[in-house]
C-alpha positions in Angstrom: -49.2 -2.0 -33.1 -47.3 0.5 -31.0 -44.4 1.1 -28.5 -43.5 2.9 -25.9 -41.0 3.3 -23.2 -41.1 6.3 -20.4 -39.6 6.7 -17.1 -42.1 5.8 -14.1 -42.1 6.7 -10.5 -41.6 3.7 -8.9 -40.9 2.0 -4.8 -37.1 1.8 -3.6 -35.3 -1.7 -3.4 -35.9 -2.8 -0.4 -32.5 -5.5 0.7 -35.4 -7.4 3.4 -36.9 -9.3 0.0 -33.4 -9.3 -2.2 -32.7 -12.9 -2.9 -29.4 -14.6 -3.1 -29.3 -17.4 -5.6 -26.5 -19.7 -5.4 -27.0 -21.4 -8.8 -26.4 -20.6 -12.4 -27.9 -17.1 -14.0 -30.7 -17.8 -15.8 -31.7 -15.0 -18.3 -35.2 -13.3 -19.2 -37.3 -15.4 -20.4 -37.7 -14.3 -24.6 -41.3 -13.2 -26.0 -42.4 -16.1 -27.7 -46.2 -17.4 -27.9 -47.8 -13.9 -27.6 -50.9 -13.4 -26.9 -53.1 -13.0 -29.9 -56.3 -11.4 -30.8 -59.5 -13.2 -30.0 -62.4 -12.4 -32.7 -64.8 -13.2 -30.7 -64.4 -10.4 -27.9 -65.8 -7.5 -28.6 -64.9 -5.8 -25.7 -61.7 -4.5 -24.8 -59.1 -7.7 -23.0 -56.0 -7.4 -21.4 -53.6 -10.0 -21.1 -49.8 -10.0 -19.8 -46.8 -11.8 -21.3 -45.5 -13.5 -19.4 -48.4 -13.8 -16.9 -45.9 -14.1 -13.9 -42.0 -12.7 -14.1 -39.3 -14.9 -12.5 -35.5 -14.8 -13.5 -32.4 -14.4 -12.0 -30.4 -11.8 -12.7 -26.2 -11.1 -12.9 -26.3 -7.5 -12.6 -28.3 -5.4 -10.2 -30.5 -3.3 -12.6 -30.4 -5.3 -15.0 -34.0 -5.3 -17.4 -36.8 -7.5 -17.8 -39.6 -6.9 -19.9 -43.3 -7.5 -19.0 -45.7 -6.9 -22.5 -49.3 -6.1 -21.9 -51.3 -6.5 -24.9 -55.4 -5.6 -25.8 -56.5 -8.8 -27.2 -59.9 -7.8 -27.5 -62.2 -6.2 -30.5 -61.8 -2.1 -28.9 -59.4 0.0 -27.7 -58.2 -1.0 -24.5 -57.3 2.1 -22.4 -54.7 1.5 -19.6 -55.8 3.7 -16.2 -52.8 3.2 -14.5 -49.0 0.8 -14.2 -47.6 0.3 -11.2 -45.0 -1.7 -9.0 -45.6 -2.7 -5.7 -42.6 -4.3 -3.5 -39.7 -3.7 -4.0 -39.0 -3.7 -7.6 -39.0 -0.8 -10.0 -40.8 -0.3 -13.2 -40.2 1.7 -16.1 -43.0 2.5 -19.1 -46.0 4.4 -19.3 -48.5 4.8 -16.4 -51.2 5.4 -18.6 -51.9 3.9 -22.1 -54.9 3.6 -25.2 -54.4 0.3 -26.9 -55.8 -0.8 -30.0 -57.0 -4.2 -31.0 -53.6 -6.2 -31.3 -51.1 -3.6 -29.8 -49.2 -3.9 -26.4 -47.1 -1.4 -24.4 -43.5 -3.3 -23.2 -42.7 -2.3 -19.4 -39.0 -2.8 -17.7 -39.3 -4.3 -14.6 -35.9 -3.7 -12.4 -34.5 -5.8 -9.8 -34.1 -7.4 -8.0 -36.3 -7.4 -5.9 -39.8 -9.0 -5.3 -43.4 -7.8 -5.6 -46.3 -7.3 -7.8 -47.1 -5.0 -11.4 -50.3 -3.8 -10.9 -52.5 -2.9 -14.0 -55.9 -0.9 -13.8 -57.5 -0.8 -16.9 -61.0 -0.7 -18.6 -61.3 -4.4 -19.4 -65.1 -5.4 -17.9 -63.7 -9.0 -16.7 -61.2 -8.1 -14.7 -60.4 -4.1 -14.2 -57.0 -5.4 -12.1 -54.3 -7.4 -13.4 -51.8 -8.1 -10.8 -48.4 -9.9 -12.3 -46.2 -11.5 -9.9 -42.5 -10.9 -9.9 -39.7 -12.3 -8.3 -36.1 -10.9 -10.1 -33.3 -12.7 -8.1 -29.6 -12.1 -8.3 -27.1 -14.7 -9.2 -24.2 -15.7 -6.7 -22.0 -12.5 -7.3 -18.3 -13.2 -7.9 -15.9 -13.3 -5.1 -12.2 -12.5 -5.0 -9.5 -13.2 -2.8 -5.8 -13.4 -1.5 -3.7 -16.8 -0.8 -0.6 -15.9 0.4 2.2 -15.2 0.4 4.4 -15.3 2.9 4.4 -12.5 5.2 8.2 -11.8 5.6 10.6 -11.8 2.2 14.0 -11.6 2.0 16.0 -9.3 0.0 16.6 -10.9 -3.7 13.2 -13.6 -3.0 10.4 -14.3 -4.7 6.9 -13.6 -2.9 3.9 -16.0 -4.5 0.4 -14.8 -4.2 -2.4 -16.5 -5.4 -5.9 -14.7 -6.1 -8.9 -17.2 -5.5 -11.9 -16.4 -7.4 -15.5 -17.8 -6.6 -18.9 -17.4 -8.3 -20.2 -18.4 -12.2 -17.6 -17.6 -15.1 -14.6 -17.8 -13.0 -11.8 -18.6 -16.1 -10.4 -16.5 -17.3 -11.2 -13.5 -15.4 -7.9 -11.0 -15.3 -6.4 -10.2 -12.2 -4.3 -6.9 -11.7 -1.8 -6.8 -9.2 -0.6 -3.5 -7.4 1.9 -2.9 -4.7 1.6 0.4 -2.6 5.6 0.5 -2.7 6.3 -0.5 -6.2 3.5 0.5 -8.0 1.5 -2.0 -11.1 2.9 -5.2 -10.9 1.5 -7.0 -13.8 -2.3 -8.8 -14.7 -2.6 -12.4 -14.3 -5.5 -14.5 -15.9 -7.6 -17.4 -13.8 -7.3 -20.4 -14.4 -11.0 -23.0 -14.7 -10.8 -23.3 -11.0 -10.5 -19.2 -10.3 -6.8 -19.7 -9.2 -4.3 -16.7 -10.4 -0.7 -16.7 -9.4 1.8 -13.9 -9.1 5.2 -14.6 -8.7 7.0 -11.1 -7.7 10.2 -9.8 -6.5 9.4 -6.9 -4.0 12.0 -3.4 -4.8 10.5 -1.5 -1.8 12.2 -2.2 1.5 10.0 -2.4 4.3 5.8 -3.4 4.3 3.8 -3.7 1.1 0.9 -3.9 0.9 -0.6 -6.3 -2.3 -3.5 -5.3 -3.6 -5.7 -7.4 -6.2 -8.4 -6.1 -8.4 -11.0 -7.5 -10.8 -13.9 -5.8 -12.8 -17.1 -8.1 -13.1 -19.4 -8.0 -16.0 -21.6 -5.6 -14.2 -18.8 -3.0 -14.0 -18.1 -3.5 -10.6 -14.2 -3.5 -9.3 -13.9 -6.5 -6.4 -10.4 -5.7 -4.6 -8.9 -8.3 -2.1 -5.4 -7.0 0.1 -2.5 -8.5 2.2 0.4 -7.3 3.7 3.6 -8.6 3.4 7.3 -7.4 4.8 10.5 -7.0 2.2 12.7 -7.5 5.4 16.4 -6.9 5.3 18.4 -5.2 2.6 22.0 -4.9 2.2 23.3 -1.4 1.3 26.0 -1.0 -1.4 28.9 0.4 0.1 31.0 0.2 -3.1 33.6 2.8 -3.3 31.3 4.4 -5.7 28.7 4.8 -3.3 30.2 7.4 -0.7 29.8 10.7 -0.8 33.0 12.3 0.4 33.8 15.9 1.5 36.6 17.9 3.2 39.7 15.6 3.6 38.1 12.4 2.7 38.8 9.9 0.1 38.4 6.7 -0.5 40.4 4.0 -1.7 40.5 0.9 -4.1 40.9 -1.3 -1.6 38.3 -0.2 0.4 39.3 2.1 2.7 37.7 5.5 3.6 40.6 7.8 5.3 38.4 10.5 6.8 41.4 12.7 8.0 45.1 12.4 8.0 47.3 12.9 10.9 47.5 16.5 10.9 46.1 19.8 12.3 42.6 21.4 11.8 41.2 18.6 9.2 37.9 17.5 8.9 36.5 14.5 6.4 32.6 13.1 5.8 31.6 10.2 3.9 28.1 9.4 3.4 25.8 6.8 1.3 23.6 9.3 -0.4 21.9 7.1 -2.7 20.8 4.7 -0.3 18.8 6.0 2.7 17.2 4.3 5.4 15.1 4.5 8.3 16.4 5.3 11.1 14.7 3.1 13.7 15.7 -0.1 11.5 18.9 -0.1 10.6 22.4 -2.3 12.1 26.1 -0.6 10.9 29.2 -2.8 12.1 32.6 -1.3 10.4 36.4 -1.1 11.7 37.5 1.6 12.7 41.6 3.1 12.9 42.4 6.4 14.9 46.0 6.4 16.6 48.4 9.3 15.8 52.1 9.5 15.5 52.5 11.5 18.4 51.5 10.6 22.2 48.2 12.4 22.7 45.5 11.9 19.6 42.2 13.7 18.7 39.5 14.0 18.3 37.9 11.7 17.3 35.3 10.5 14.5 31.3 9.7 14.4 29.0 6.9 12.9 25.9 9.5 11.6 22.8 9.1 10.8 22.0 12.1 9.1 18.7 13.1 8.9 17.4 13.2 5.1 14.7 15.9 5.3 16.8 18.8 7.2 20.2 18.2 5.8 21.9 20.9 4.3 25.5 20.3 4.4 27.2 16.8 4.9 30.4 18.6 6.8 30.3 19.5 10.2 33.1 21.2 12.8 36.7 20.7 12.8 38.8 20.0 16.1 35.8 19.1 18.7 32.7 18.9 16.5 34.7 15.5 14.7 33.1 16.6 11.6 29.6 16.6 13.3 29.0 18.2 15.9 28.3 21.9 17.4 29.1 23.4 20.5 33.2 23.7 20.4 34.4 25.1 16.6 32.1 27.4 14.7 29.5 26.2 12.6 26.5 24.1 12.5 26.1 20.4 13.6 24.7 17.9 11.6 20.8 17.0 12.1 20.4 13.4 13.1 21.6 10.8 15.2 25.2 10.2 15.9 27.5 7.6 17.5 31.0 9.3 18.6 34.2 7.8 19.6 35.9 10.7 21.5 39.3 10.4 22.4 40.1 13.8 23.5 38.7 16.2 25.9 36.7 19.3 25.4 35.1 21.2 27.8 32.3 22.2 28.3 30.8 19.5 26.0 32.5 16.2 26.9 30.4 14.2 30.1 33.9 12.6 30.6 37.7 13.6 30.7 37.9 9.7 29.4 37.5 8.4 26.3 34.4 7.4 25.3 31.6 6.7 23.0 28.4 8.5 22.9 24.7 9.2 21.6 24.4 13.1 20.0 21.2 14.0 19.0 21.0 16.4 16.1 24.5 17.5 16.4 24.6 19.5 19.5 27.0 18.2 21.7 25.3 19.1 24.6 22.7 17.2 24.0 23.8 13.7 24.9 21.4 11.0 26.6 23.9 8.5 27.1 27.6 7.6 26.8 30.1 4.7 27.8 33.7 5.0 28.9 36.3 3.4 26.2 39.6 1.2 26.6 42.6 2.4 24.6 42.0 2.6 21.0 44.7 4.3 20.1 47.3 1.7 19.6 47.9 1.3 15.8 44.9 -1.2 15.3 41.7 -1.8 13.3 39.0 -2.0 15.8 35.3 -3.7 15.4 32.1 -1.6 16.0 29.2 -2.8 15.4 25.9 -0.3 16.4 21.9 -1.5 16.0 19.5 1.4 15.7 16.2 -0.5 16.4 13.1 1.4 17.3 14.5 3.4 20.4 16.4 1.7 21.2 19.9 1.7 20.4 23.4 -1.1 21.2 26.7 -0.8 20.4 29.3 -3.1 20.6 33.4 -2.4 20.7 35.9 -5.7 19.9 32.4 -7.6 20.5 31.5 -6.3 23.8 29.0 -4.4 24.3 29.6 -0.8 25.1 26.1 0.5 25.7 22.4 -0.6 25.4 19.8 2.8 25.8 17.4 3.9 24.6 17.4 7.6 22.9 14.1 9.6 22.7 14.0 10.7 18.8 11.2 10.3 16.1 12.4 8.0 13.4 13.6 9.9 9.7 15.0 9.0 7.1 19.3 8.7 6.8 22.1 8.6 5.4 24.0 6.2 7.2 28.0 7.7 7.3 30.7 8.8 9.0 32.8 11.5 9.8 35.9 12.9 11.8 38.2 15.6 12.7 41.3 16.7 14.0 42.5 20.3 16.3 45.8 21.4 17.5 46.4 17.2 18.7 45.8 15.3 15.1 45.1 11.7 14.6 44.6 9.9 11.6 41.0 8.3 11.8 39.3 5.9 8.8 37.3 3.1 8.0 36.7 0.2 6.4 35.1 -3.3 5.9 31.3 -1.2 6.3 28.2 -3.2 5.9 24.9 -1.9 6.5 21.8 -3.7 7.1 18.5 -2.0 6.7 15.2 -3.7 8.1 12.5 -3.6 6.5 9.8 -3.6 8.9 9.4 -3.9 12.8 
């Protein structure tokens, strides 16, 4: 008796005759009750085990063995092996078979058709097998949940759903586009897997699930979910301060003191946020000891990417801006409360807030006149940068509602301020910001 096992040209899989089987796998058949020499043939006689080829199948590609044995008294000589349909067939083409020997072919599915074998047997020359290789119901994997919007310090709970044969068991790894692996998770005998996880990554996830089948192959199932609104620390630890700013233990930043030519920045560096979803309310002190104040001081949003210095222009440029001391604004958005006068740059001899874009103080796409601020009080300010669009609110009225033609970047949310030849002493305190996650 002899083997043999060769690669054979063979027709394509064809998806018109693939069939879908929505019960259990059922695996090849075994080779039992082989066909046996009969002494009284003299001749050469071909038989096939098994005579017809149906199974289902978990894997494409998986292997299912046809034998063709000589069960006659000569050598059986095999002309040619083939497959017709759409199934594929691996083994000799051709083939010389002794009494009692067989050659083993590997059908491939799935697929359905015919193994077609010509051989010198005088009662029948053509032996056709029938074949019909099914697949099983593949596995299936998705997504349940969770809810779309999570607040900052909540839990998000996802659930993956598995469907098909086998489902316990099966392990489920979690990934977040934001904050990376999660964790794996194992099915229960119903396919459920749950994930309970805090998001770290303001702004939209997206929550990917994974699972490898036993035929290798990964299945993936996505959602999207939103880590909304995050609270900034504004700890006294957490501001960057520069020129004549400090901060104190109870909480508040002095920016400049009430005297000549100072400038003072303080910025959350460690914290940055976008700059289209982010709300800043604050109080705010500037008044001076004398009757005429300056200049004034700026909420910032200082662009991330292009920043190279956190300290802007005395007098004028309030720590920010360009276009009245030497040296160069601050790239960004900023919110200024002017209360002095500088031509050529000022759109008003009256106080006033206003929108600076990238810290030229020429460029300004909207302003609102102020009342007097300088009268020895903490003021409220409260500005929301959302998309374009941007409010701000003085005492709780609103001051001015625009919108201010900028691509969003990313920011370091702070202020800043300065003083000239008139001084002022201008700080902050009470600061919360607000970042939102998504739009």
């Amino acid at each position: 008796m002899f083997f043999l096992t060769v690669l054979l040209g063979c027709v394509d899989v064809s998806g018109d005759h693939l069939e879908i089987d929505t019960g259990a796998w059922t695996p090849p058949p075994e080779i039992v009750d082989r066909p046996t020499l009969n002494p009284r043939l003299v001749a050469p006689s071909l038989e096939a085990f098994p005579a017809e080829l149906v199974a289902r199948s978990r894997c494409v590609d998986d292997v299912h063995p046809i034998e063709l044995h000589n069960v006659g008294g000569s050598d059986l000589r095999l002309e040619a092996v083939q497959a017709v349909g759409d199934i594929r067939i691996s083994g000799p083409n051709t083939a010389v078979l002794a009494p009692g020997e067989y050659l083993e072919v590997d059908v491939v599915g799935p697929g359905t058709g015919l193994l077609v074998v010509a051989s010198d047997d005088p009662e029948q020359p053509r032996l056709d097998v029938p074949i019909d290789l099914g697949l099983m119901r593949p596995l299936a994997l998705d997504i349940i949940g969770p809810e779309r919007r999570v607040g900052p310090g909540e839990v998000a709970r996802a659930e993956a759903y598995v469907t098909g044969p086998g489902v316990e068991g099966r392990e489920v790894s979690w990934t977040s586009d934001q904050d990376g692996f999660i964790g794996s998770t194992l099915t229960d005998t119903d396919g459920f897997s749950s994930l309970e996880w805090s998001p770290v990554g303001l702004g939209a996830h997206q929550l990917t699930a994974t699972l490898s089948d036993d035929c290798g192959l990964v299945l993936e199932a996505g959602t999207g979910l939103c880590r909304e609104r995050n609270e900034i620390d504004v700890s006294r630890e957490a501001w960057h301060v520069e020129g004549s700013a400090y901060t104190t233990p109870d909480g508040i930043i002095e920016l400049t003191p009430d005297l000549g030519w100072k400038n003072g920045s303080a910025f959350l560096v460690h914290s940055p946020v976008s700059s289209d979803r982010v709300d800043v309310s604050f109080q705010f002190y500037v008044t001076s000891a004398g009757p005429l104040g300056a200049d004034g001081l700026s909420l910032t949003l200082l662009d991330a990417a292009r920043q190279e210095i956190f300290l802007g222009p005395s007098g004028g440029g309030m720590g920010f801006g360009a276009g009245v001391e030497p040296g160069p604004g601050l790239p960004g958005l900023s919110i200024e409360i002017d209360t002095s006068f500088n031509a050529p740059v000022d759109p008003t001899r009256d106080d006033h807030l206003a929108i600076v874009r990238n810290g030229d103080l020429l460029d300004v796409p909207a302003y609102a006149l102020l009342p007097e601020l300088e009268d020895g009080m903490w003021h409220d300010a409260s500005v929301s940068f959302l998309g374009d669009r941007v409010t701000a609110s003085i005492d709780g009225e609103e001051i001015l509602d625009t919108f201010v033609d900028l691509d969003p970047f990313t920011a370091y949310v702070g202020f800043t301020a300065a003083t000239g030849s008139l001084t002022a002493r201008h700080a902050v305190r009470a600061v919360e910001v607000v970042a939102s996650g998504c739009d």
